[in-house]
N, C-alpha and C positions, 0 to 999 in steps of 0.2 A: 504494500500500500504506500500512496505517497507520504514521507514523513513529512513534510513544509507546504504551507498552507496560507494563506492571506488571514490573519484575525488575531483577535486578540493574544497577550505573551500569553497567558494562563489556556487559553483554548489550544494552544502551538505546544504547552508545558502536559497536556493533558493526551495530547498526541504521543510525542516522544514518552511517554511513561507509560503509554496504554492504561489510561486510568479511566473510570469509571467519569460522567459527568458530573455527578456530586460530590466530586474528588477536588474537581478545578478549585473550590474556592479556596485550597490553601494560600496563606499569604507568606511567598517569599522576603527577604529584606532587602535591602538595598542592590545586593552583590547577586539577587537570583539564586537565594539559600533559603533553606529552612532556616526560620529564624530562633528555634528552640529544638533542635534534635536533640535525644538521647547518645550521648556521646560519652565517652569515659577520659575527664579530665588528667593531661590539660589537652586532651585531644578538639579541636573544633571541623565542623562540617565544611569540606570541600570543596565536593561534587556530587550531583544527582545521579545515579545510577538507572535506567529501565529494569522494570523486569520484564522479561517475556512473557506475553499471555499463559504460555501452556503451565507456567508456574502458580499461575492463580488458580490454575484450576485443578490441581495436587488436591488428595482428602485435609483434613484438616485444617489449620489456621492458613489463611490466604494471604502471602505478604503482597503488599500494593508496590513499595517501590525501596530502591534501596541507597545508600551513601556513603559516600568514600568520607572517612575523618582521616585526620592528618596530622602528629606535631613532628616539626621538622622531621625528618627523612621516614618516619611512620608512618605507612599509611594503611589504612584495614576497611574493608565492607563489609556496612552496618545493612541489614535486613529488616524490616519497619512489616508492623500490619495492622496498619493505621495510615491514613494522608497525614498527619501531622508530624511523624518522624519520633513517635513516644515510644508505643511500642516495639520494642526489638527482638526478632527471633532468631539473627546470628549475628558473630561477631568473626570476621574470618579476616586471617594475614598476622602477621601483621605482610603487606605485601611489596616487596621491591621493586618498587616503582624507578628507583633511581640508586645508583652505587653514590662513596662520597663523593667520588669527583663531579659526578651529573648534579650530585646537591648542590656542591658549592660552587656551582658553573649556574645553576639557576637560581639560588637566594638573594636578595639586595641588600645594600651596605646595612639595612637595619633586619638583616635575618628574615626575612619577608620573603615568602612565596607564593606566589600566584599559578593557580590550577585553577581550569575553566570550571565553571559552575555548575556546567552539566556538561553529559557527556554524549556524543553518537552515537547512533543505535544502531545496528545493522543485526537482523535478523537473519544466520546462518543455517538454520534447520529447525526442526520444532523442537524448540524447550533450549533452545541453544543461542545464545549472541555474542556478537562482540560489541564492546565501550569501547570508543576513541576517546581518548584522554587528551591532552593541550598542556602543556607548559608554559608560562612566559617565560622564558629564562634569558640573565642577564647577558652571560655571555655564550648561548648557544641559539640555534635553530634551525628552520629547517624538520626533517624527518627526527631530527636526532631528539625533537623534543615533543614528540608522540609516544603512548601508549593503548597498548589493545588488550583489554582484562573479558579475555572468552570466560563466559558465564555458561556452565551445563547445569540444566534446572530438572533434564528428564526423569529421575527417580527420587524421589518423597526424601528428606531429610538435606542435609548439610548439601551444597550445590558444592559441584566441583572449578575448582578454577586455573586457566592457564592465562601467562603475561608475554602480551610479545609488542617484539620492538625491531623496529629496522637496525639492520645490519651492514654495512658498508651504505652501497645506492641500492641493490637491486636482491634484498633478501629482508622476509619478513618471518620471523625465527617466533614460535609458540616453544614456552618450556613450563609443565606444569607443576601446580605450586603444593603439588600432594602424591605419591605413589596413586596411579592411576591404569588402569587395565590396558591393555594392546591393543583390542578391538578397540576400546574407545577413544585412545589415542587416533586412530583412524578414522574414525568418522569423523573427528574433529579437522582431521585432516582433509577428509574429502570435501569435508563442508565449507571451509576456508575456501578448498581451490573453486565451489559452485559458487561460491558469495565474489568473487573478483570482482563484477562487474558493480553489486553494489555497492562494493568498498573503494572503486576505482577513485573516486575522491579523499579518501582518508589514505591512499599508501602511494609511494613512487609507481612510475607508470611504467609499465612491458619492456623491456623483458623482467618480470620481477619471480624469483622463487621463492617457495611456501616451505617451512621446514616445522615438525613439531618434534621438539626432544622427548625423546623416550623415557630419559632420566630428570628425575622431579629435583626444583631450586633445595637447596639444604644450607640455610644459615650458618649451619657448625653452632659447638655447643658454648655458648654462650659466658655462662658460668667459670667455665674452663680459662676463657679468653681470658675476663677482667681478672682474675685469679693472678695471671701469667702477666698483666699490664699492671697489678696492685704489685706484686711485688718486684717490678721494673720501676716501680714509683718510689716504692720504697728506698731505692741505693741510688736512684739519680739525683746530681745537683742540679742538672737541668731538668725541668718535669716538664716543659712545653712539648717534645717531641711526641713523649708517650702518652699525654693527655691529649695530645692532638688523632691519637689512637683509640684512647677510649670516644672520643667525640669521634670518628667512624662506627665505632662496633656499635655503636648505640643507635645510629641510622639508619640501619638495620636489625638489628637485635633489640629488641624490646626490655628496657630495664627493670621496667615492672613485673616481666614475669618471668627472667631466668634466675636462677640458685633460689626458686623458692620450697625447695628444700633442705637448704645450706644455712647453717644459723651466720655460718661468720661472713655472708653475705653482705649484710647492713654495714658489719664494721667496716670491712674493705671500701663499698658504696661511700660511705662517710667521709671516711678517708679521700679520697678521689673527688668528690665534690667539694672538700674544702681546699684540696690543693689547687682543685680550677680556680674556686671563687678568689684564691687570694690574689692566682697572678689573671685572669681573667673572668672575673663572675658573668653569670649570661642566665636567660631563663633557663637554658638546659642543667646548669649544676643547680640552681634551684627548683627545679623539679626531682633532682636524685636525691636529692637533700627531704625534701617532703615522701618519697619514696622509702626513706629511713626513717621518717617523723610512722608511716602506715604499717610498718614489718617491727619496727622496736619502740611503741611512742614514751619507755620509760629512760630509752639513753638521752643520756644529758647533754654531750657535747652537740649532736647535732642541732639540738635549739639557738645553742649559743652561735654556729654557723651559717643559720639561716639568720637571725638577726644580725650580726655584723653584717652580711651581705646586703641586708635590706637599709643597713644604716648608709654605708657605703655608696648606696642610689641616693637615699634622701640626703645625703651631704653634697653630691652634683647638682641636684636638682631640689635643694631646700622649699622652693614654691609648693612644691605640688605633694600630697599628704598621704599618699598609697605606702610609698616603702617606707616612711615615717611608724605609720597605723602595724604595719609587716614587721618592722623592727619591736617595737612597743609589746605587741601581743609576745613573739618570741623570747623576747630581756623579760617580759614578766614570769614568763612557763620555765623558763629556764631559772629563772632565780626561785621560784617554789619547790620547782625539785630538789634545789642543793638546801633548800631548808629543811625540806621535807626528811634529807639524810644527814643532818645536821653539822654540813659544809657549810664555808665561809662562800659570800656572795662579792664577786671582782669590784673594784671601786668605779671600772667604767662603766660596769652595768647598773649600778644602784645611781650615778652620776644623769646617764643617758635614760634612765627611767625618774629621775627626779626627784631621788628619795636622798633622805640624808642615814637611814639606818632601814636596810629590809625587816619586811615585817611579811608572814602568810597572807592579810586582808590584802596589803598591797602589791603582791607578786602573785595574784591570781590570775586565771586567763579570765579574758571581756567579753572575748564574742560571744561566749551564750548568751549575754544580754541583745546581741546583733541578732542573735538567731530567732532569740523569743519574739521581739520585734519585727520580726518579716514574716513570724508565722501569727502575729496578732493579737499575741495571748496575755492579753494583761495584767493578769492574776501573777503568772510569769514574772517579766517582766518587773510586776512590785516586788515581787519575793526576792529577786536577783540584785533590784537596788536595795534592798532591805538588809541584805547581805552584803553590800559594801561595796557592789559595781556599780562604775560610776555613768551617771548619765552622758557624762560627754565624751565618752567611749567610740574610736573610729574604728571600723570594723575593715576588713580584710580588702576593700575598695576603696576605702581612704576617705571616707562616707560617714560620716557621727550615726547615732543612733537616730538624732532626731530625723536626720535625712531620710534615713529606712524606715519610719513611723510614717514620712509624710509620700512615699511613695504611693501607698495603698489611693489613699493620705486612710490614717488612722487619727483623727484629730484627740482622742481619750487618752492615748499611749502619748501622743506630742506632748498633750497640757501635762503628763505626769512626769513627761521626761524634763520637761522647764520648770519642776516644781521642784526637780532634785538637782537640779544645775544644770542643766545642757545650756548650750549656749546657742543664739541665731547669727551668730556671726562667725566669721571663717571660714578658710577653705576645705572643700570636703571633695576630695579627689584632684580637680582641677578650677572647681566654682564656690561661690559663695552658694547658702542654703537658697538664697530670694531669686539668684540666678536658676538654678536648678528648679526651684518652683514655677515660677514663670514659665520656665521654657515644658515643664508638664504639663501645666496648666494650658497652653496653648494648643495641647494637641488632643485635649480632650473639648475645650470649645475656644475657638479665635478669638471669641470676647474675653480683654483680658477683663474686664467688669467684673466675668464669671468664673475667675482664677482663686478658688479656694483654699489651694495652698498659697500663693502669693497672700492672700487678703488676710490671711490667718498668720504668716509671720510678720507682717505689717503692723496689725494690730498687737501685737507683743513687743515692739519695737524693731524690729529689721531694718536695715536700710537701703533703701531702692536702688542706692549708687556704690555698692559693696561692690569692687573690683576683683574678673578672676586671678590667675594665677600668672595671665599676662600683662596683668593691668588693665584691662577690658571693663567698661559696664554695660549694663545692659540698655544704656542712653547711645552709646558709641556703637553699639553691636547694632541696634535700629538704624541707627543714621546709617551702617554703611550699608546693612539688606535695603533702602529707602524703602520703609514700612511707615507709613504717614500714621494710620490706625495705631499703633500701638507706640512710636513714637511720639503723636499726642498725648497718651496715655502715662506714658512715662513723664512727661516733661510736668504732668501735673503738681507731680509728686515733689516737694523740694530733696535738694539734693547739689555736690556739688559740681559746678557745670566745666570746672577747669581742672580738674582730676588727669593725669597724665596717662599713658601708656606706660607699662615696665620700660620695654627697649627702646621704643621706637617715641616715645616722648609725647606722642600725638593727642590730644584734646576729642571734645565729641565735636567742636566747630572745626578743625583739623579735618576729621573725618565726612562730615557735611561737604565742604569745600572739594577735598579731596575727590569723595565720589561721585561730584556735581546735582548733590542736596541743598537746591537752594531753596528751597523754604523751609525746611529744617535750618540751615546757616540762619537764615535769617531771623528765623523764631529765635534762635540763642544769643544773637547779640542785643535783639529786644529786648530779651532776659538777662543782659549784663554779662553775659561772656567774656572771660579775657580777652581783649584786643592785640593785645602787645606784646605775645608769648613771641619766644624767639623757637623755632622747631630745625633738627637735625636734615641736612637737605643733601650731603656728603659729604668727603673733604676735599681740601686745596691747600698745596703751601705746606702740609706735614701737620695741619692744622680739620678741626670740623668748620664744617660754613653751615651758616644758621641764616635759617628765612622764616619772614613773617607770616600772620596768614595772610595778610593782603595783597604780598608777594603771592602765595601760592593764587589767590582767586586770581590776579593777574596773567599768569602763568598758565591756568586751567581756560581762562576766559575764552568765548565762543570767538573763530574769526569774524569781522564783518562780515567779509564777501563770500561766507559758507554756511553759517548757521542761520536758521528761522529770527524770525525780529521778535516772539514771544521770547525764545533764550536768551536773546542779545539784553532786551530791555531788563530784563528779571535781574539778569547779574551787573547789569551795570546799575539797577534801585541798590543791591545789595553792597556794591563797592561803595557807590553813597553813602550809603545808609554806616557803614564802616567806620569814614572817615568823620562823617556829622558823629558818630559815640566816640570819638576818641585813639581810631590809630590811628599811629606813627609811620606814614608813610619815609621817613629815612631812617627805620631801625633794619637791621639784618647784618649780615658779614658777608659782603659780596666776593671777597677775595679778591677782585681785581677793581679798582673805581670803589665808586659808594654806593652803598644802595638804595638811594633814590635815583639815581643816576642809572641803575640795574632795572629799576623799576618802569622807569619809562621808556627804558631799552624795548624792555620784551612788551609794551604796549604798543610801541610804533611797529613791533614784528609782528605784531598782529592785528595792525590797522585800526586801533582803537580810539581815533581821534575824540571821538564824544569823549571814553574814557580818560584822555587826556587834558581837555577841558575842564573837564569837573577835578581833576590832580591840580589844573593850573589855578581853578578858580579857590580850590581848597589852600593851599600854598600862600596865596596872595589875602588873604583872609587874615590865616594865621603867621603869616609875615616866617615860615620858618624857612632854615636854609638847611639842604643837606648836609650831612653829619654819617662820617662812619663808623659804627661800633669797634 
């Protein structure tokens, strides 16, 4: 049948999956994913998998469709029998998709990889297909960054699976990923060579040979390996080499489930993730690290190694409150346990936890108050502050308690958590709480009117103009989307209107201007806006050069002889309107000349004689003469 069809993504998503029509209304997110599969962290969802009809119609539970998860070079198909991606009835691979070198020929400078979001379907025989898989990779392409995961669904339980990949130009190689029979090796074979013509788009073109290996993919044992790379670890003064080895066996070989029959598994794992984290931490050694928090959660050191690691982040990037929260909870568990066996607690950790002498109340873990909080439970919730956790408790997302109260929004758990201290100010992840309300509150109805969680931290005291983590508010963030509606909305509220950017220094009248928001600009200097900020514009001279905003409206301004006369007139009311409040047409640091001199440069380069008229008549007014900063 034809797979591609004219209509809607989800009618086009309901083809390719052979799914039912009451199937369609699943809502992918952004990326063309399930936006909540069942996946086993930190694995996250992929790619869409088809299944073949003849699978549905097996006795028993019917899987609808299935999904490739993935953390780095991991990747395994998930079996769902559900449209929504909850239900799972296998979990199979982990599958090699990629050796190291293909990983780290396709990840980007931030460890990021990109697999297409679903995959092609070509229906080889009944009960049988192959998935074309897609890479972006950085530095390869070409055939070299395809994959074809044949799917056999024909007999009732576990499906069998082979993976193939082009070979030089003109070989497309199946080798399968389990001890599999002869006969069936063959049909899979013959089936490939009758699918040619449908696959004639997914593989190099004729002359191409079809090969299936006889002999099934074999990891090697695992356990064995890091065994053999722990104690290479152990006697090297360099560790980079061979931890550069364990970071291959691991992209391949699944951490989580080899030597789990081995007790001194943990310890070595431990081991190994704290020598990465010291000369290189990454998610990867913190995931083997929480790997030994699930197999031994009473050894003590690794607590203490994932919070130095987490401190570690939040000392680069102090703004932002996740590995801050990640550090905290760890320095607390980890200092309970040494109390608990009545060890001494290190001075950086009782320092970095804020204590002047550990005590059991104060070296408890927090999240269960994060937990009870998201599951609603208020009764909870008191008991656990009753007990001496605290309300203003960041949980594992770097998110206060109250934040996870007002998601539901739970406004009963909010009032009780502000009754025992939580606090409505500060960062909680990346945003102030008022930010994060707003921006929910809008997606449940546009009128911010009707913003319930906004209107509820307002009235407790919040402050509308709480900057995030960039220096952003939510005044600046309007002005650049030009949202007039909730822009109005905001400007109601007081607040301060000359509040800077972290880096970039920029204002919300900066931003206005900037984005060619003039009636927003304009609305803020009615409102008494700073005039006369001086803003970062590059360097010159080994030096920064700084411009006004009136330079920038200057600079932005519409040409006469291309723009409409509505834009022309609007920004030249507004240069008016500028210079009648009060700027200083010769502040700035032009680097070369002065900047009035600068100013009426880039007016005559843009033909702006009215606009120059009204600089001259403003000028002679106030009798002032150019002056350079």
């Amino acid at each position: 049948m034809p797979l591609f069809r004219r209509g809607s993504r989800l009618a086009l998503l309901a083809v390719l999956l052979n799914l039912p029509m009451a199937v369609q209304a699943i809502q992918l997110d952004w990326w063309g994913r399930p936006p909540h599969p069942t996946v086993d962290a930190p694995e996250d969802g992929k790619t869409i998998i088809p299944i073949p009809a003849a699978a549905q119609s097996l006795d028993g539970p019917k899987p609808l469709t299935g999904l490739i998860s993935g953390f780095r070079g991991l990747f395994y198909l998930n079996v769902y029998s559900d449209e929504n991606y909850r239900e799972r009835l296998h979990k199979l691979g982990p599958i090699p998709l990629l050796t190291a070198d293909e990983f780290h020929n396709c990840i980007t400078e931030f460890q990021y990889m990109n697999l297409s979001s679903s995959a092609q379907r070509t229906d080889i025989a009944q009960g049988i297909v192959v998935d074309t898989l897609s890479f972006d990779c950085v530095k390869t392409n070409g055939w070299k960054t395809k994959r074809y995961l044949l799917i056999d669904w024909r007999t009732p339980g576990t499906p069998l699976l082979a993976l193939g990949r082009v070979r030089g130009d003109h070989m497309l190689a199946f080798q399968p990923l389990q001890e599999t029979p002869a006969p069936v090796l063959d049909t899979w074979l013959k089936s490939i060579e009758g699918a040619r013509d449908a696959m004639r788009h997914d593989v190099p073109e004729a002359p191409l040979s079809i090969v299936v290996d006889p002999q099934p993919y074999l990891a090697g044992d695992g356990a064995l390996q890091l065994w053999e790379l722990h104690q290479q670890l152990s006697k090297a003064s360099d560790k980079r080499p061979v931890l550069k080895k364990v970071d291959e066996l691991f992209l391949n070989q699944d951490y989580r489930r080899i030597g789990a029959d081995q007790k001194e598994y943990s310890g070595q794992l431990n081991d190994i993730a704290y020598w990465k984290s010291e000369l290189a931490p990454d998610e990867g050694s913190r995931q083997w690290l929480l790997e030994v928090v699930r197999r031994a959660p009473q050894r003590i050191p690794v607590y203490l190694n994932l919070a130095d690691q987490a401190w570690k982040g939040y000392e680069k990037a102090p703004a932002y409150t996740m590995q801050f929260a990640l550090a905290q909870e760890y320095y607390r568990i980890y200092c309970g346990l040494r109390l608990q066996r009545n060890m001494s607690v290190p001075e950086r950790v009782m320092q970095r936890l804020g204590l002047t002498q550990a005590d059991p109340q104060a070296c408890q873990a927090q999240w269960p108050l994060i937990e009870a909080v998201d599951h609603q439970d208020a009764a909870r919730v008191k008991q656990l502050l009753d007990s001496g956790l605290q309300a203003k408790t960041l949980g594992e997302d770097g998110r206060s308690a109250l934040s996870h109260a007002l998601d539901a929004p739970n406004f009963a758990i909010a009032r009780l958590l502000l009754e025992r201290g939580a606090a409505t100010s500060g960062i909680n992840g990346s945003e102030p709480l008022v930010m994060q309300a707003f921006n929910k509150d809008l997606k449940t109805n546009k009128d911010p009117e009707q913003g319930q969680r906004t209107q509820f931290l307002l009235s407790v005291g919040a402050a509308i103009d709480e900057p995030d983590a960039r220096g952003e508010t939510l005044l600046m963030q309007r002005v650049s989307q030009r949202d007039d509606t909730l822009f109005n909305w905001l400007f109601k509220h007081p607040q301060n209107l000359d509040r800077r950017q972290s880096k970039e220094q920029r204002t919300a009248l900066y931003e206005a201007i900037y984005r060619n928001n003039y009636a927003a600009a304009k609305r803020l200097v009615e409102a008494g806006a700073q005039l006369n900020l001086l803003y970062p514009a590059g360097r010159c001279y080994e030096r920064d050069r700084m411009d006004s905003a009136l330079y920038l409206l200057a600079s932005e301004a519409p040409r006469s002889d291309m723009d409409n006369e509505l834009a022309r007139q609007q920004v030249l009311e507004l240069f008016t309107l500028m210079l009648e409040k009060g700027a200083d047409p010769t502040l700035g640091d032009a680097c070369t000349g002065d900047a009035y001199e600068k100013l009426r440069t880039v007016l005559e380069q843009r033909k702006r004689a009215d606009w120059l008229e009204v600089l001259d008549r403003h000028q002679s007014v106030y009798n002032q003469k150019p002056t350079r900063l």
